[in-house]
N, C-alpha and C positions, 0 to 999 in steps of 0.2 A: 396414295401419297399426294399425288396432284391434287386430288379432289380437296383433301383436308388445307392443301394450304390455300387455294379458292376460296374455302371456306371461313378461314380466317384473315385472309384479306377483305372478305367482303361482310366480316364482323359475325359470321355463324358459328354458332355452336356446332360440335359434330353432329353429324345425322340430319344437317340442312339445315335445323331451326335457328332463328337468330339469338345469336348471345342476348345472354342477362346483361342490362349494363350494369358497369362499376359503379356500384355506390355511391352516391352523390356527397358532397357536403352536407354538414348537418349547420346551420346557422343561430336557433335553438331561437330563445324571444325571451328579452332584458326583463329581467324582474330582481327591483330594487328593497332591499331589505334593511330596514330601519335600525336602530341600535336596542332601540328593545327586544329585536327580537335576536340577531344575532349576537350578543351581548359580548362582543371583544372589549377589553379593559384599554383601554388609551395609556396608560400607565406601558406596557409592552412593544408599545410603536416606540423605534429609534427615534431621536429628535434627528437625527441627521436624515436621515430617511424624509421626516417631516418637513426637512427646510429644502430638500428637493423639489418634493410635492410643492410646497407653497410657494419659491421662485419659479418653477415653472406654472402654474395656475396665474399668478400673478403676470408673467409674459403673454397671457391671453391665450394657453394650453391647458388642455386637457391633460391631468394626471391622477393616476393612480397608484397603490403598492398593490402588488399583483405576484400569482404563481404562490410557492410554498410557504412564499411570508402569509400570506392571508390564510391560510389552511393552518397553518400553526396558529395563529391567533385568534382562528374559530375551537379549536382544542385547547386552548388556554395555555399553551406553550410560548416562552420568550423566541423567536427565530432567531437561528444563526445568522443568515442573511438577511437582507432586506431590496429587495427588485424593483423596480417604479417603472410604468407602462404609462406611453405620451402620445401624444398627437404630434408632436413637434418632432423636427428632422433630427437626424443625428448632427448637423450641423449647427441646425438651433439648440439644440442642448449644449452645445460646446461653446457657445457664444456666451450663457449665461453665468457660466460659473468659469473661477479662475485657474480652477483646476482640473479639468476636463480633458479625455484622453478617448478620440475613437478607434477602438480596436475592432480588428475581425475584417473576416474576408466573406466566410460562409456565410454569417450572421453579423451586418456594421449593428454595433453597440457603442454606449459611450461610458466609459471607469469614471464618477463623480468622484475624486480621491479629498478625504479630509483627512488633518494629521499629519505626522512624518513617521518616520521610523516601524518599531516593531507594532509600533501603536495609531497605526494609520489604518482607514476603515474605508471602505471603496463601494458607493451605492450604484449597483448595475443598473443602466435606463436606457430602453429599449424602443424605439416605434412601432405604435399600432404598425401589425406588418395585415398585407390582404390576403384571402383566399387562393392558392394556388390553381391557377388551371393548365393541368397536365400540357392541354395541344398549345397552349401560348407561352408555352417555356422553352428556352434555348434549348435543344436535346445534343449531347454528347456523346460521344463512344470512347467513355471513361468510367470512372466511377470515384468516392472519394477519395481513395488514395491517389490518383492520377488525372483529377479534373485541373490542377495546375499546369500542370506539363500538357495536357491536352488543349489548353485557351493560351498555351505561351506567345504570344506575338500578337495578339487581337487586343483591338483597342479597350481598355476597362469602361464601364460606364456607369454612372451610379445606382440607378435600379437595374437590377438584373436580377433572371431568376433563370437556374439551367439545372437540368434533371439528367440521370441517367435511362438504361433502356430498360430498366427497371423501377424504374421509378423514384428512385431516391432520391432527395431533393441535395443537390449541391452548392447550389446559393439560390439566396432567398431574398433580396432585399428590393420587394415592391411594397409601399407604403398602404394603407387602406382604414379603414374604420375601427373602431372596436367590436364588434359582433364578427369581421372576420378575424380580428384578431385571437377571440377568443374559439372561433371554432378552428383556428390552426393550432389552440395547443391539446398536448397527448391526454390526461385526465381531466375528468371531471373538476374533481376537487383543488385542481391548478392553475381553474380556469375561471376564478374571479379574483374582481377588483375590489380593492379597498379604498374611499373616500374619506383621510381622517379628517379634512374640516369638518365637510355635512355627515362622519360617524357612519358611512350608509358604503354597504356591500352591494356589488353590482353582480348577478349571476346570471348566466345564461343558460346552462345546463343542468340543472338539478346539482350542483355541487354540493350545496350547503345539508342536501338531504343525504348524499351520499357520504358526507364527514360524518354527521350522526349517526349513519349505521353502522360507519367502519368499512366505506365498500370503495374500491378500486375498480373504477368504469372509464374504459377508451372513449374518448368524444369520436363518433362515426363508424366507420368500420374499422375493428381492430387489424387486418391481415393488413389491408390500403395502408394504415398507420403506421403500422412497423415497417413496410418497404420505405416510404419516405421517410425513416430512419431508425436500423435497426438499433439502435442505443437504448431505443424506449422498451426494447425486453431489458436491459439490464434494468433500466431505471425504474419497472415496476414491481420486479423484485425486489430493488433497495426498497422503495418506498413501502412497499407492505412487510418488510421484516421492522423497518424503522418507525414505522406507525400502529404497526402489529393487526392493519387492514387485512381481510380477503378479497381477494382478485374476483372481480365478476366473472363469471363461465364464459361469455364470450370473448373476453376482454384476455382469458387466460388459454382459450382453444386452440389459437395460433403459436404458441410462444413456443414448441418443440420443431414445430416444421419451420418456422421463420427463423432461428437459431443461424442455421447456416449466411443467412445474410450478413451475419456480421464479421465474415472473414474477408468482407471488403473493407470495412470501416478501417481508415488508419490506429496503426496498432499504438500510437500514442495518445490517442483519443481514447480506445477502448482502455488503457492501462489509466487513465486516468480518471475513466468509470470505475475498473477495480480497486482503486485506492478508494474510491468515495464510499465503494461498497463496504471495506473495512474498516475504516477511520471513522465513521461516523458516530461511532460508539453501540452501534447494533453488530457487529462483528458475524459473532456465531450465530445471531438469528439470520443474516443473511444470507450464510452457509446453511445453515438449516434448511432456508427457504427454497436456495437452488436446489438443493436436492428432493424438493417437495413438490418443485413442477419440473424434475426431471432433466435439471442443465448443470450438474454437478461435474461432466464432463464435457470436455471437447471445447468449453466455453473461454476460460482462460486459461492458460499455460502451466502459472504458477500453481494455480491450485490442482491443477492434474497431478504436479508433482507433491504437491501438501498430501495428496489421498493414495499417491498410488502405491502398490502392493504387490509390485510384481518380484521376482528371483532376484534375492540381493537385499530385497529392501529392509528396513528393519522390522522388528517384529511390528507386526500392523496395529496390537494394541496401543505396545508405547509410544510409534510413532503419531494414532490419531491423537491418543492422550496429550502428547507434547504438543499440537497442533491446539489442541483445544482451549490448552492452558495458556498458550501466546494469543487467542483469539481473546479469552476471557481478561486476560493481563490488559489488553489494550482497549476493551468497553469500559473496564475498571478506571484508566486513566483518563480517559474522557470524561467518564460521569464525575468525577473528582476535579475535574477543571484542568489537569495537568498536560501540557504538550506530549504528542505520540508523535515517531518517527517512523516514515513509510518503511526506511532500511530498517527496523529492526524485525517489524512485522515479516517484512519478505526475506529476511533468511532467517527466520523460524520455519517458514514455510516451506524454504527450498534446501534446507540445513541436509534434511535426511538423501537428498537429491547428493548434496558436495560431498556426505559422507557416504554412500555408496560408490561413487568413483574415487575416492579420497584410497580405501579401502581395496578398490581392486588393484590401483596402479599401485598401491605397495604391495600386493599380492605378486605381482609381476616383476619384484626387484627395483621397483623408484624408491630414491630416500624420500623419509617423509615430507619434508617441507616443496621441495619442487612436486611432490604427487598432489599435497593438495592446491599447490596454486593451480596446475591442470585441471584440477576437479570444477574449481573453482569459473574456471574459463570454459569448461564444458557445459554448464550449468548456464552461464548464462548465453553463451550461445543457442544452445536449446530452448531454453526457457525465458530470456529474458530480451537476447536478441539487442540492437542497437538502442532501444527505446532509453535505457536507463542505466544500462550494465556498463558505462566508458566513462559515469557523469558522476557526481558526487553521491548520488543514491546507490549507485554501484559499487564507490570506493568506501563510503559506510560500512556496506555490507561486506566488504572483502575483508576488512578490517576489525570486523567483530567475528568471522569465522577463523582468522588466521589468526586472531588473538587466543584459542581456544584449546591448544596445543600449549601455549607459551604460561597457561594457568598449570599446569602441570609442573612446571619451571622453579621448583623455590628452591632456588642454592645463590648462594655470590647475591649480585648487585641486581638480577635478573627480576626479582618480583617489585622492587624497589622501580624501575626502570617503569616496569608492567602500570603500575599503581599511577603512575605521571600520563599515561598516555591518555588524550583527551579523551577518548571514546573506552576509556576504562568501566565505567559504570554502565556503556550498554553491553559492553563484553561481558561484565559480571552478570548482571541479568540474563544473560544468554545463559552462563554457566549454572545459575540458579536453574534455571525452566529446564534444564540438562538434570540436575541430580533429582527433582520433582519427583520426575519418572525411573529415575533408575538408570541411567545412562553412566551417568561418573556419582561419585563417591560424594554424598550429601555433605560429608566431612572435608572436603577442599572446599565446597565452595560456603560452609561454615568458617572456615581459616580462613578465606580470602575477605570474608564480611570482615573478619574482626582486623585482619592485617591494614583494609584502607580506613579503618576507623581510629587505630594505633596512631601516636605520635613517632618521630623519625626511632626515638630507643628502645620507646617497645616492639616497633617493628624488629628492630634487631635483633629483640631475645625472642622473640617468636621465632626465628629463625635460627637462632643458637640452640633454641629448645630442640628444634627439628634436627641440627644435628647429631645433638645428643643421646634422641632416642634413635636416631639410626645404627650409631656406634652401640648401642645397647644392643641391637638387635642382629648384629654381627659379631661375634666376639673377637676382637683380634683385629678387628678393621683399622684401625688407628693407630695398631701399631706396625710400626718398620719393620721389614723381613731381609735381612744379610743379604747381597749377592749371592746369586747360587744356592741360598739356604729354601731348601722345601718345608713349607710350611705346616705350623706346627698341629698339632692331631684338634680335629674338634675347631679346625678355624673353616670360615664358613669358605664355597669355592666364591670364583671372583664371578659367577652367573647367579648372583645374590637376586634381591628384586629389583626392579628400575628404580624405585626410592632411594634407596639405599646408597647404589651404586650409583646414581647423581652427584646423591648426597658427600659419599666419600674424591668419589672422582672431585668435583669441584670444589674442593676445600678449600684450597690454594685462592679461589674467588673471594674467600671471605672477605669481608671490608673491612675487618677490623687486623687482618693480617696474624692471629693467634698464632700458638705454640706449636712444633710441631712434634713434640715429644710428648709422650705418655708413660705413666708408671708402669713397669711388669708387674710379675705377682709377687713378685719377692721384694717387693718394694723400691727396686733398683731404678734406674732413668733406661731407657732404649735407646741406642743409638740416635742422633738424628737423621731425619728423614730428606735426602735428596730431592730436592724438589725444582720440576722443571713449570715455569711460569711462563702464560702466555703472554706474546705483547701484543696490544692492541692499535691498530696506527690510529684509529677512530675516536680513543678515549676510550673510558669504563662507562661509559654512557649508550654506545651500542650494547652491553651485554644484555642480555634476554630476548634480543630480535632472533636468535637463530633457536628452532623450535627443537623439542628434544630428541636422541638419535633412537630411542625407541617410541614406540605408539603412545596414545596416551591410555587411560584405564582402563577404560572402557572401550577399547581393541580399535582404537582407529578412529573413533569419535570424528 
């Protein structure tokens, strides 16, 4: 044991000989590519993008659009974004324009923000940053969840660069050249510049050859790579489900052993990987994808709970089925231009998670509605943890699951209430992807389409309709029974269906306050019906928040 740590003090490999060293930087050599040949359409460059470039160049800097902009615009795609790489300090960037905001700690950048409102558009611009050298960087006994609290008291200073003992880079902000800038980023194909005055791509690494084959290649060594930040296994799985690349062999060798690193990465960082991973409108190729190089578990939380299959859970068909159909629901809405909501996505995902606990705690004698706010809170404590679960993405989701129960609900004022609540329309689609598969009854949530599309009085006879045929379907329901008198032969018992027995129970809700008498058969009136009415201190406006006293249809949904 002595011998071996000798031996790695004094840099040997076991067995005496000297280590291999670490793979050096790769710096690669500038090769400028004219517009004939890489032939991006100028038409696809933002103009605001362009008015960056040109005030900054115009300050006597060097600028570029850089990263996934220029890779989509070598594949003929419009970019979402648009990124711009400078010579100029973050300080000078901020000098130049009126609306400049430098953010970051790990990485100073500066937000160019044009616009106001929903309709504002924010150009990220970054400094040429330089080459990393391991032995000349601050080393810490942290990592990135704790490199704050680990530097709390030490003076800040503007360039800094501090790693862990592992290598992972924790801040980074020493300025440098372009050729180191470019061999510090993770692919190939993210590691050129675009020039739209002079029309001319700047590449250093074979990018431009690896867009055209469709190949995902690490600049340097892949393993070095992902320790200095394991984010870049997620991020090359988005990028090859999203671009429909293969992963070079080397580039994909590491990506099961290095997996584990990213249980340091702060969990608000990595959640906000997984949202990129599903929002971007590649969804289930990305799930695909995970499962294709073997990270479909252990990697994120939620999606442990989207796939798993253990005692309890629902049937594993319907529930991948369900899962697949909220993945495909939300590429759909992207490719169609339409906004997608992270909350909807993730309780799709963790739906079958609330309704496994949802289910047991009434198993154990909890009323339904305190069982599934438990479920609810178990779920994301497990699963979701501080990141999101206490915040509006949280309360989203509580709110489209605890809605879900209360669609079951159509008596009185109670769907009327339902129909007003803001987040109605993701509740309904929730209950839609619900009967899809076979969970609840394709027919409520056919009644509830046509209910929020009704004006206030056909609402009304929709619901008059419904209790019409419930008295149909009990004989004798509607009608009053004596004190003391047992009821008459052929009348249904009072452990009817939960439809029904809603239906009749909350009659007295009705809005329009009706008759409560009924013809017998002999054509005579029945007595009137005694009837005891609830008060409400709240108004008729709380009815429908309290969920119903049986399960809902589908045993607990």
């Amino acid at each position: 044991m002595i011998k071996k740590l000798i031996d790695k003090l004094l840099g040997k490999a076991p067995g005496g000989k000297p280590a291999a060293p670490a793979p050096g930087p790769v710096l690669g050599q500038r090769v400028e590519v004219p517009h004939t040949e890489h032939g991006i359409d100028p038409a696809l460059v933002d103009e605001r993008a362009l008015r960056v470039v040109q005030t900054l160049a115009d300050a006597g800097h060097e600028a570029y659009i850089v990263g996934g902009a220029v890779r989509d615009l070598l594949l003929g795609l419009r970019p979402k974004d648009f990124d711009v790489a400078t010579s100029a300090t973050p300080e000078q960037v901020k000098a130049l324009f009126r609306r400049a905001f430098i953010i970051g700690r790990r990485f100073r950048i500066v937000h160019v923000v044009f616009g106001r409102g929903r309709e504002h558009e924010v150009i990220e611009v970054s400094t040429f940053r330089a080459l990393m050298d391991p032995a000349a960087a601050e080393a810490v006994d942290a990592n990135e969840k704790t490199v704050e609290k680990a530097r709390r008291g030490q003076p800040e200073v503007g360039n800094t660069r501090v790693v862990d003992a592992e290598g992972r880079v924790l801040r980074d902000n020493v300025w440098g050249p372009q050729i180191e800038d470019a061999a510090r980023r993770d692919f190939t194909v993210n590691a050129m510049y675009y020039d739209p005055q002079r029309r001319l791509v700047v590449d250093y690494h074979g990018g431009l050859q690896d867009a055209r084959a469709k190949l995902l290649r690490m600049i340097g060594d892949p393993a070095t790579r992902y320790r200095e930040d394991p984010v870049r296994i997620v991020r090359v799985v988005r990028f090859a489900a999203k671009l429909g690349f293969e992963i070079e062999p080397a580039t994909r060798a590491p990506l099961r052993e290095m997996a584990a690193l990213l249980e340091k990465v702060p969990p608000s960082r990595l959640f906000d990987e997984m949202i990129k991973l599903l929002q971007t409108g590649h969804a289930s190729a990305s799930v695909a994808e995970l499962r294709k190089q073997g990270l479909s578990r252990g990697l994120f939380p939620v999606l442990d709970a989207a796939f798993a299959d253990g005692p309890g859970a629902a049937a594993p068909a319907q529930r991948q089925r369900f899962v697949e159909l909220a993945l495909a629901d939300t590429d759909r809405r992207v490719a169609e231009g339409k906004p997608v909501a992270p909350s909807f996505l993730l309780a799709c995902l963790l739906w079958h998670d609330v309704q496994q606990g949802w289910q047991a705690l009434k198993d154990r004698g909890e009323a339904p509605f305190p069982a599934l706010q438990q479920a609810v809170d178990a779920v994301f404590d497990a699963r979701v943890g501080d990141i999101s679960g206490r915040g509006k993405l949280g309360a989203d989701m509580r709110e489209v699951w605890m809605m879900q129960p209360r669609f079951e609900r159509r008596v009185g004022n109670a769907p009327f209430t339902l129909a007003e609540q803001p987040r109605f329309r993701a509740g309904f689609d929730f209950l839609r992807l619900r009967a899809d598969v076979g969970e609840v009854d394709a027919a409520l949530a056919e009644w509830w389409e046509d209910f929020s599309l009704e004006p206030e009085e056909g609402r009304r006879a929709m619901l008059d309709e419904l209790k019409q045929k419930a008295a149909r379907r009990v004989p004798g329901a509607r009608r009053a029974v004596p004190a003391g008198a047992a009821p008459a032969a052929g009348t249904a018992a009072p452990a009817a269906t939960a439809g029904v027995a809603e239906a009749t129970a909350d009659a007295d809700d009705a809005p329009d306050g009706g008759e409560d008498t009924a013809p017998d058969d002999a054509g005579g009136e029945a007595p009137r019906k005694r009837r005891r009415r609830r008060r409400r201190p709240g108004g008729r406006a709380a009815e429908g928040d309290a969920p119903p006293s049986s399960p809902p249809a589908d045993g607990g949904a």
